[in-house]
N, C-alpha and C positions, 0 to 999 in steps of 0.2 A: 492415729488418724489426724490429719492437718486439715484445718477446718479455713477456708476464702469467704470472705467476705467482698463482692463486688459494688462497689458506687451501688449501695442499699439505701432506696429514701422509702419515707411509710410518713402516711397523714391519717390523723383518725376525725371522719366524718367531713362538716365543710371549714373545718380552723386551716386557715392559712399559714400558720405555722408547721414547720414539719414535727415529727414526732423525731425519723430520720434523717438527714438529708445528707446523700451520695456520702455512706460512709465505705470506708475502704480499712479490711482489720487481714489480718493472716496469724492464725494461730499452729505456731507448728505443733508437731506430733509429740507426744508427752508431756508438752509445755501447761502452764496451770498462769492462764491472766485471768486479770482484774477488773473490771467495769466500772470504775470508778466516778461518781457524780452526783450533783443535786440532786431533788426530787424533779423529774421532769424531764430531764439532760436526754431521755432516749437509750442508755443503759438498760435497763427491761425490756425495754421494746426490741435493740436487737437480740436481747439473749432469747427472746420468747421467736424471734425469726432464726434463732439456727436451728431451735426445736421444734419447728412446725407451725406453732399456735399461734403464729402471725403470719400473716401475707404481704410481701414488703409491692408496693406499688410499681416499681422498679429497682434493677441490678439483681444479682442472683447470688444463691450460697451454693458453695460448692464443698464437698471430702473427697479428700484425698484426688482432687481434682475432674470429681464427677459431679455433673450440674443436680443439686437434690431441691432446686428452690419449690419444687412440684409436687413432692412426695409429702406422703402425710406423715405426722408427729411417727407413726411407731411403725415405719420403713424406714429412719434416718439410725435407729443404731443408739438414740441419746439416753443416757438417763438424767433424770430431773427432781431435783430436790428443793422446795419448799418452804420459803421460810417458816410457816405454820405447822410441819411434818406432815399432815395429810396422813396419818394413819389410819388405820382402818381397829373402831374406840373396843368393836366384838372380837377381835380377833387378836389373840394372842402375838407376840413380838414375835413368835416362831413363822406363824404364817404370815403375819405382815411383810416380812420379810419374802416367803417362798410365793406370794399371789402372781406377784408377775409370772414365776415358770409354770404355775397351776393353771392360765389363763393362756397361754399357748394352744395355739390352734395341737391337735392329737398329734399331726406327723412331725411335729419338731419341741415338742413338751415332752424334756425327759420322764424318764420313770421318778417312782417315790422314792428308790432307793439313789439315785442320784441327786434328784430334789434335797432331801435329809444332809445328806453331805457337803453339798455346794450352803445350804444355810446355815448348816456350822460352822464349816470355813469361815463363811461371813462372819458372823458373829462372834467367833474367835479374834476373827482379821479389826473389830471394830472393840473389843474387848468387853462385847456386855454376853458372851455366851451362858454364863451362869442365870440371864434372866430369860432364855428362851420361853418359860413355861409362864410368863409373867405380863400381864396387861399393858397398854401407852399408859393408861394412867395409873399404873404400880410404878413411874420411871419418873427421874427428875427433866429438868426441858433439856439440857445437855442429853440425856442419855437415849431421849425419844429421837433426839437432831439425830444423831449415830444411828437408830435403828433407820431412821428416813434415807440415812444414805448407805447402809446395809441394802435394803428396801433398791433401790436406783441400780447400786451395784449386781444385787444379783442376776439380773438377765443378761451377763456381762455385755456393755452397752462398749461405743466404739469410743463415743464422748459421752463426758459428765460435767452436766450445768445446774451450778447452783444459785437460787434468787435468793440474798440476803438470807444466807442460810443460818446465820447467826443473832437477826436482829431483833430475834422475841429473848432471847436471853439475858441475864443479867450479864454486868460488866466482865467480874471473876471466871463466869463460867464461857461466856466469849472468848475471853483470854485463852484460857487453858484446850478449850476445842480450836481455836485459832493454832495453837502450836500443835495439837494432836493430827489436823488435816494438812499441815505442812509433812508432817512424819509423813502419812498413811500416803501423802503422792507422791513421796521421795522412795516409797516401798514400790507401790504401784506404777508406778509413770502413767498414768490415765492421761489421755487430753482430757484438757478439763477448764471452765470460764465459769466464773463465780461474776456475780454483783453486788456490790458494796457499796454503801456511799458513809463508810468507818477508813478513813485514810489511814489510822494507825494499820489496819486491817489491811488494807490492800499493799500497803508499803512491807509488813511484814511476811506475808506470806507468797506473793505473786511472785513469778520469776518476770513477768511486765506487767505493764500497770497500761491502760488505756483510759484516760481522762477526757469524760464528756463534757460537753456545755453546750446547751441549746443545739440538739440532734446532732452534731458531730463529735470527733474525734479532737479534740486540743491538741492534746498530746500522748504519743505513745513511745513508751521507752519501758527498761528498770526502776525497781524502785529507786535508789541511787540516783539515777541520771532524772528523772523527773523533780524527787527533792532538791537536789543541788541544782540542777540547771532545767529553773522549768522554763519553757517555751514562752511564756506570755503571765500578764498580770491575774488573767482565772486561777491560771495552774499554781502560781506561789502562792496567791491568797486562801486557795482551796487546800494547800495541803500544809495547813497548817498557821498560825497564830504571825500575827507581825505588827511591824509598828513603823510607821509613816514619820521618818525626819524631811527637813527640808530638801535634803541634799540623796532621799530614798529611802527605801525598804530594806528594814534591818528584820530579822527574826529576834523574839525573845533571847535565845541561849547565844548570839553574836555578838554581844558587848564583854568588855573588859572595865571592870569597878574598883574603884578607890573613896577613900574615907580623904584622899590629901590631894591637893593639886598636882596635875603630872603633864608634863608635854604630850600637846595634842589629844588631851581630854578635852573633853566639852562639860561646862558645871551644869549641876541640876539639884532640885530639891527633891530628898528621899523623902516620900507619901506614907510610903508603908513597907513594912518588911514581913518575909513570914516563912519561917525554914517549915517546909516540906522533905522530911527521908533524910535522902543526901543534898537534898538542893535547898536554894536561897531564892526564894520571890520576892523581887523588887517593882514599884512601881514608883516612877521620880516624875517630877514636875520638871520639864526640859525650856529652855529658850529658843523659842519661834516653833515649838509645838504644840499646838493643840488640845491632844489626847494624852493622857497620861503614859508613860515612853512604861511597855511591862519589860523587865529582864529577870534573866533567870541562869543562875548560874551556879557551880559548885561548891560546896558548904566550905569548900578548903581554898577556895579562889578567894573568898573576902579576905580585899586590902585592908587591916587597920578596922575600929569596932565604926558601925555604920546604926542611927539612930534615927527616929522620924524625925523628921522637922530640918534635918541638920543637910549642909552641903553635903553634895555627892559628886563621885568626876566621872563620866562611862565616858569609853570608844568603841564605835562600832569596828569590828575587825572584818565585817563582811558586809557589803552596802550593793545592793540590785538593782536596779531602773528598769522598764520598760516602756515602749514605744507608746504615744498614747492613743487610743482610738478613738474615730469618732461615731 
């Protein structure tokens, strides 16, 4: 289902600020974006208006090109997942899962022997079928997320929307379900709008990335095309770490380092060094910089042995500017 979004604004109460304002999104049919932004950006707010739970002030949502701005939450077809999982704490994984088909009005509530089947599937399709018989709190928080969107999944909905469906989790375990929901929509092709405001997160899993700031849209592209060429000074400082020379905005992993003087280095004093993994953390004391210049680069890139205190040479190999506002 391909989900429109028309010039959507929405204020909450009498703040003059919008929560919305006239945002314009198209998510085509199978596609899986990202809502990416600060706290505040408007990111939930339109995801809670393609679900019902908001009423946007003006502009309209539309599937598959039918106006549904009117229809309540559970006429629209959506499933909705939680960052908290919202399970239900008495009721076994098996029914948390099958509530939704049990709650169906009589004339379109399968039978129990169809019910049974469809929540195996599920729980096959999310890999915790071995704990059907087993509590939310017999499950670690990874495993309860997956029953939450077993849970969403089973009324097969037309869209699937997720609010920070990741961000009670530890790091590891975000990781590892970050890569697991990339699989399961590369199985599935669900349309599908998750919210994030974990840029690693939205950059690895989104096939686009829609980046808020103060109720609108910044920028929407690919991951790819947002990192490398963001739209404006939000978009580069939001997705991701940088460092302000005279002459502009370099990213940490943009320089090139030497222990020796080299045409067209710029000298600086190494602060501090610090191998991480595969990588080299540098922080140098730069000329007509400010802020400590951070770089970051490959364990096998260091020029020549590099020590605190001691000269250092970088060049930036990629250098940004943008327009200034006022």
């Amino acid at each position: 289902m391909n989900i429109t979004v028309e010039n959507v604004s929405k204020h909450f109460g009498t703040s003059k600020t919008a929560a919305l304002e006239h945002v314009n999104l198209n998510v085509e049919s199978g596609e899986l974006v990202a809502l990416l932004g600060p706290s505040g950006s408007g990111k939930t707010t339109l995801l809670r208006a393609i679900a019902g739970l908001e009423a946007p002030d003006s502009g309209r949502i539309l599937f598959d090109g039918i106006d549904a701005t009117e229809r309540a939450p559970g006429e629209r077809g959506v499933g909705f997942v939680f960052q908290h999982y919202a399970l239900f704490k008495h009721m076994t994984v098996f029914e948390n899962v099958a509530f939704g088909l049990r709650v169906r009005p009589r004339e379109t509530r399968p039978s129990n022997v169809e019910i049974e089947k469809r929540v195996r599937e599920l729980l096959k399709l999310v890999q915790l079928d071995f704990a059907e018989r087993r509590h939310p709190w017999q499950l670690s928080g990874g495993q309860r997320q997956r029953i939450a969107l077993a849970r969403a999944l089973a009324v097969e909905p037309n869209v699937l929307l997720l609010d920070e469906p990741f961000g009670a989790l530890d790091a590891k375990v975000r990781e590892e379900l970050r890569d697991w929901l990339r699989r399961l929509h590369d199985e599935i092709h669900l349309t599908s709008v998750f919210v994030t405001h974990d840029q690693d997160e939205a950059l690895e899993i989104a096939d686009r990335v829609a980046v808020f700031n103060a109720g609108k849209i910044e920028q929407l592209g690919t991951p790819e095309a947002v990192y490398d060429h963001p739209a404006s000074g939000f978009v580069y400082h939001f997705l991701g770490r940088s460092n302000a020379l005279p002459d502009g905005l370099v990213r940490p992993h943009e320089f090139h380092v030497s222990s020796t003087p080299r045409p067209g280095y710029r000298q600086g004093t190494l602060k501090f060094i610090r191998l991480v993994g595969a990588n080299a953390r540098l922080e140098v004391e730069g000329e007509g910089v400010s802020a400590p210049i951070e770089i970051e680069i490959g364990k096998g890139q260091l020029e020549g042995e590099l020590t605190p205190g001691a000269a250092v040479y970088y060049q930036p190999h990629t250098i940004r500017t943008f327009p200034t506002t006022n």
